[in-house]
ZAMARGU-4260 file (C-alpha; in steps of 0.2 Angstrom, whole numbers, plus 5000, padded with zeros to 4 digits):
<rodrens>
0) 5088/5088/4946 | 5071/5093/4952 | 5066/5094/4967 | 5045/5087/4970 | 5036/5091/4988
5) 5018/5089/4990 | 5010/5095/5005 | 4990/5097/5014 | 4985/5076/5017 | 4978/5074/5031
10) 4961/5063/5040 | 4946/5069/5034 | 4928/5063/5037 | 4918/5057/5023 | 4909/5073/5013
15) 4925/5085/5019 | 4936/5094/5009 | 4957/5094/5007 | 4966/5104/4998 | 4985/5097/4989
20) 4999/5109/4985 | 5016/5103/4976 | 5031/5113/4971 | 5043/5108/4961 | 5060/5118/4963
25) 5080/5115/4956 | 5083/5115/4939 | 5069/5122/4932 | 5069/5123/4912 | 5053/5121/4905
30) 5038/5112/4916 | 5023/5104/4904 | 5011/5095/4910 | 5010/5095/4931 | 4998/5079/4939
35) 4991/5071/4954 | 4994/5051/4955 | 4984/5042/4969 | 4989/5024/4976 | 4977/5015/4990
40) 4982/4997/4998 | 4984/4982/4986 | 4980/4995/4972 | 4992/5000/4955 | 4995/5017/4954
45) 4982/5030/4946 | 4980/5048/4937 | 4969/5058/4947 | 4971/5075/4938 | 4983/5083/4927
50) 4985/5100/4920 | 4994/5106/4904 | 5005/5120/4906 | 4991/5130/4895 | 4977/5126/4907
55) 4969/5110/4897 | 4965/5099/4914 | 4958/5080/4913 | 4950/5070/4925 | 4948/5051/4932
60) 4929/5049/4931 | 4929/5044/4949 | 4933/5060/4954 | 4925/5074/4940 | 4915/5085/4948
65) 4921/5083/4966 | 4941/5087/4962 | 4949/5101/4955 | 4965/5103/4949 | 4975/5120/4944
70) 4991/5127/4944 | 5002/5141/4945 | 5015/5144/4934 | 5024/5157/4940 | 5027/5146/4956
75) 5030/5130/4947 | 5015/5123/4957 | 4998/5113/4956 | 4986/5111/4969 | 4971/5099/4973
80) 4956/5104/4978 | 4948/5089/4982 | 4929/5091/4989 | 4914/5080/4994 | 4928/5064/4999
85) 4923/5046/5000 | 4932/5033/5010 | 4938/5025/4994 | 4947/5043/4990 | 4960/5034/5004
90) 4976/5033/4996 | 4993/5039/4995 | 4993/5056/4982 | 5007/5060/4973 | 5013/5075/4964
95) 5019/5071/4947 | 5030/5084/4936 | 5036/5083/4919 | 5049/5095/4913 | 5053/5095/4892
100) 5072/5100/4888 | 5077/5101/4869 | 5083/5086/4868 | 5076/5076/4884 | 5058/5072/4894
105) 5060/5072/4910 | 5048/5064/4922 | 5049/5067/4942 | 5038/5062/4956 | 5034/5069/4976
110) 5037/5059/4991 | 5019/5057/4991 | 5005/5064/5006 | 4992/5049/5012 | 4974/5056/5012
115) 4962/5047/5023 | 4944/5048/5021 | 4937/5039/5035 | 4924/5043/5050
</rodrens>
């Protein structure tokens, strides 16, 4: 098993800045591509951010040019950085991991860390 913990939400005012960490730790075999879900009231689940394991990074248009994911490897970690935050950035993040074994994909998920955007 592997083990997902997200840290850094938190209540921000509109125009601040946060910053997301996750690590994933336990049995580590071979972690691809490491991404940031967001959930807000009423709403489905969304991708955010993700990172491939060799840097490749894609975006939700609603938050290219104001987030920016990256990761750390050697840490089996991904960060957040999420700048310029509107109220409708208010949502529930979570860390999302995906682990490729040679004969399995393995998908796991944080606990999740509510950011709020509000003044």
């Amino acid at each position: 098993q592997v083990q997902v913990v997200e840290s850094g939400g938190g209540l921000v005012q509109p125009g601040g800045s946060l910053r997301l960490s996750c690590a994933a730790s336990g049995s580590i075999f071979s972690i691809n591509t490491m991404g940031w879900y967001r959930q807000a009231p009423g709403k489905e689940r969304e991708l955010v951010a993700y990172i491939t394991s060799g840097g490749i990074t894609g975006y939700a248009d609603s938050v290219k040019g104001r987030f920016t994911i990256s990761r750390d490897n050697a840490k089996n970690a991904v960060y957040l950085q999420m700048s310029s935050l509107k109220p409708e950035d208010t949502a529930v993040y979570y860390c999302n991991v995906n682990q490729l074994r040679p004969v399995s994909h393995e998908v796991y998920w944080g606990q999740g860390t509510q950011v709020t955007v509000s003044s």
